[in-house]
Steps between C-alpha positions, in 0.01 A plus 500: 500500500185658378450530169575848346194456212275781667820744587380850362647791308499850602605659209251685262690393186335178274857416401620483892192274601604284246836482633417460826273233410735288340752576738240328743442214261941396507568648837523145646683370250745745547504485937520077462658433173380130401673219547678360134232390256224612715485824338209406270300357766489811677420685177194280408355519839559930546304434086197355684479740781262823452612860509331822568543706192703830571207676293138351524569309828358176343676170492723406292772216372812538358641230293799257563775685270358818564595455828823351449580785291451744799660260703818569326494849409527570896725222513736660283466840647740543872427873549102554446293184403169701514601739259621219211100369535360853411347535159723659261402877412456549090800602337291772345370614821501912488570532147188599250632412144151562360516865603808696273691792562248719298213396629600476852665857396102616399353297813736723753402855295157395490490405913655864539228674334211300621617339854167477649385251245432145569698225361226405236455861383875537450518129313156603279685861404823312456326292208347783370883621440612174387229514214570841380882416479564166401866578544452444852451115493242294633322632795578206833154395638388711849600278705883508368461910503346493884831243587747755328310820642577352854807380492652820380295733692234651282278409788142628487332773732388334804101481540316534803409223697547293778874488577666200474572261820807281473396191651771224711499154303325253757717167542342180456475315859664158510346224375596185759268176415735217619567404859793642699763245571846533664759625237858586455688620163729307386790800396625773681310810388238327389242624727556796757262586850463861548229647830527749766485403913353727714788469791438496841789685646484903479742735394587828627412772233707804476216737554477349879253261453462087467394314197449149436712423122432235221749241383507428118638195433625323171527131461604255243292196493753282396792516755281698815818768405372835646557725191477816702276668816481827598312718803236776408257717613221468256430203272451696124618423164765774589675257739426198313659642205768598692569114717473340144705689297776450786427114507537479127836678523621237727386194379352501128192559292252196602253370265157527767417676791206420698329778756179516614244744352601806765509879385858483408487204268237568321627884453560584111857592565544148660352287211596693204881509666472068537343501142811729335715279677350181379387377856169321474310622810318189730246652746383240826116423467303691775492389842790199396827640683602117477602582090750712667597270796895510457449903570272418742733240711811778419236741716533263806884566477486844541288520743643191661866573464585819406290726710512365779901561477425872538296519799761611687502812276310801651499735217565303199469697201406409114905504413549287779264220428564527071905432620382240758314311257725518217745327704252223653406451101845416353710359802218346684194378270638488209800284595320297787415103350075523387336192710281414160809532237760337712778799360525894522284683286836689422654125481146410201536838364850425367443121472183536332423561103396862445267667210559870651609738248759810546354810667481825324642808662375735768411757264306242234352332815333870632374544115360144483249573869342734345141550410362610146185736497321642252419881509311769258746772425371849535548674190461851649883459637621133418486371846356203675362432901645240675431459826385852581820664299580633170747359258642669198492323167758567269359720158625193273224220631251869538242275284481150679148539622556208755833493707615207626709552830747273732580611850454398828235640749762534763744664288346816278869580434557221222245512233521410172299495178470200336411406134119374442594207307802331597515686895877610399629789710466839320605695755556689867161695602568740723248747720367808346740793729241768452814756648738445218173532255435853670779630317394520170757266346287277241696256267339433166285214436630236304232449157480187302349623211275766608668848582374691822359798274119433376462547142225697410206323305600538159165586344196265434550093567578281238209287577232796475722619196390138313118516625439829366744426162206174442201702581598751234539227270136416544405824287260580729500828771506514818196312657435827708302907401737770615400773702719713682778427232266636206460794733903562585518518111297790461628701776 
């Protein structure tokens, strides 16, 4: 099987390239479990392999027990292996213990009055404060003041500039440098085929006109079982999504899939949905359709077997051929004795050791092929673009500058906000409905420490306040010959 070393992350987030990473690094472990004793053989020879580092791209090594340490962390975990492997998030993540109530009480009223200020004018003016009452504490350093300022919405006045253009993480391409030899996993689940075949019997389409459909077509390596296949009219992640999730549902989460690099595959929703699932993702090397030979052989069948059966059908339809192959799959294929194996697949899929794991439900399974996009939210109303329509963000995240969003680009009616660090669902997004707006109704924004009233000033700044307090110190007048104030005296 090829090795999974160059496999690439599409997720933005340090902590989920890590993951991801050494999810690559025990994946095979975990899909061919080693034999008793051998364990530490395999872990000294995954210790002198090299890895691409999630952040710098360079090579790397990971030692022996490091390894072994991942190796049972996933081990351990049944439900989500991936997300056991993640770095742990500071307990103290969110929380500012060097800012108090009264000062953060004196940063908010001071952000009212001056909200145009940057964040180093409103940490210099801050100290100034802090210095002329001591009761105050210890003024944090800017840095600290510019983390708490953000976090709770005292967000400076935006400048002008060039806007901001999210830009799509680019994947790492495989990484193959041994030779291709003739493989076959060892468990059931190990290893999964997934591709599309262009078929070469049309269809009669309801608007009155003929169309030639594509099969997909799920395979375990292992037992040849045909997981599931299914008709359609267009090969997209939309229909990928949709033959996968169904052939997880029957059978059970597998621990690799390998696809070619087509559209589909290589779609965000597609490998961010195998990557929450804890699938590591095997693409073919270009212009090698003998790394996916078993689909490739399964092709003949079809074409070989199957369609020819419905030749004597003159206007075969889409439902027709998706219930015609179903039943070719399971009673036919799937239960006919494989030349190579000498059994069933169905017979070697129950025979057979298995590493799949449980599949999640429908509803978890249409969260998890989703893809996550960053956007800039537009202060003026608290909305975002996404794909050429507006989405309202709830008043309670009004201050996250960047919004991270889930959804699918087939399906603009399920979108969800997600949290920057950990990616945890915050909530539904729904479409701005500019109708219901039209009526006036407005519901009040919810504050976190700033109120929606500006304050006014409140006189001179405590920083100009100090300056001219030292400079009368100095005994000396001001370095300047009046003029027109000599002459308002005298009028």
């Amino acid at each position: 099987m090829p090795s999974p070393e160059s496999s690439a992350c599409p997720f933005p987030r340090s902590a989920e390239r890590w993951a991801h990473l050494r999810f690559s690094v025990v994946g095979p472990l975990l899909a061919g479990p080693p034999e008793r004793g051998a364990l530490q053989a395999e872990l000294a020879q995954l210790a002198g392999r090299k890895w691409r580092h999630p952040m710098t791209g360079q090579w790397v090594q990971f030692g022996r027990s490091t390894i072994e340490r991942w190796y049972y962390a996933a081990l351990r975990e049944k439900v989500d292996p991936v997300k056991v492997l993640r770095r742990k998030i500071r307990s103290d993540h969110g929380k500012h213990p060097a800012v108090s109530a009264a000062l953060a009480e004196r940063l908010a009223l001071q952000y009212r009055q001056h909200p145009s200020w940057s964040y180093q004018l409103q940490a210099d003016n801050l100290a100034a404060v802090v210095e002329k009452e001591p009761a105050l504490g210890r003024c944090p350093s800017y840095a600290c003041l510019a983390r708490f300022m953000k976090s709770h919405g005292l967000i400076k006045r935006p400048r002008r500039g060039p806007a901001h253009r999210p830009g799509a993480a680019r994947a790492e391409h495989r990484f193959e440098n041994r030779e291709v030899r003739s493989y076959e996993s060892e468990y059931v689940h190990a290893l999964w085929h997934l591709d599309f075949h262009p078929g070469s019997r049309r269809v009669l389409v309801a608007g009155g006109r003929w169309a030639y459909p594509v099969l997909l077509g799920t395979l375990d390596d292992c037992s040849r079982l045909c997981c599931h296949a299914q008709w359609y009219y267009q090969e997209r992640a939309e229909e990928l999504c949709h033959g996968l999730s169904q052939a997880f549902q029957k059978r059970a989460l597998p621990r690799a899939l390998m696809t070619d690099h087509g559209g589909a595959m290589v779609a965000a929703e597609t490998q961010q949905g195998l990557s929450r699932l804890g699938i590591v993702w095997e693409d073919t090397l270009p212009y090698s359709p003998y790394q996916n030979g078993k689909q490739e052989s399964w092709w003949g069948q079809i074409e070989g077997r199957l369609l020819p059966m419905l030749e004597g059908v003159v206007d075969l339809t889409l439902a027709q051929l998706n219930a015609a192959t179903q039943a070719w799959v399971e009673l036919e294929y799937n239960r006919k004795v494989h030349r190579e194996l000498g059994a069933s697949p169905l017979e070697r899929y129950l025979r057979d050791k298995e590493v799949g794991r449980p599949c999640p439900s429908a509803e978890e399974l249409l969260l998890a092929f989703t893809a996550e996009v960053g956007r800039t939210q537009r202060r003026s109303d608290g909305t975002i673009s996404l794909m050429g329509t507006r989405f309202e963000i709830p008043s309670r995240y009004g201050h996250f500058a960047r919004i991270g969003v889930r959804t699918a680009g087939w399906d603009l009616s399920r979108v969800y906000l997600c949290e920057a660090k950990s990616g945890a669902i915050l909530c539904r997004l729904f479409p701005v409905d500019k109708q219901k707006n039209a009526q006036g109704g407005r519901a009040a924004k919810a504050s976190l420490l700033a109120p929606a009233e500006p304050a006014n000033p409140g006189g001179m700044a405590p920083l100009l306040q100090k300056l001219i307090a030292q400079y009368a110190t100095t005994g000396l007048p001001p370095a300047y010959l009046p003029k027109d104030e000599v002459l308002s005296a005298k009028l």
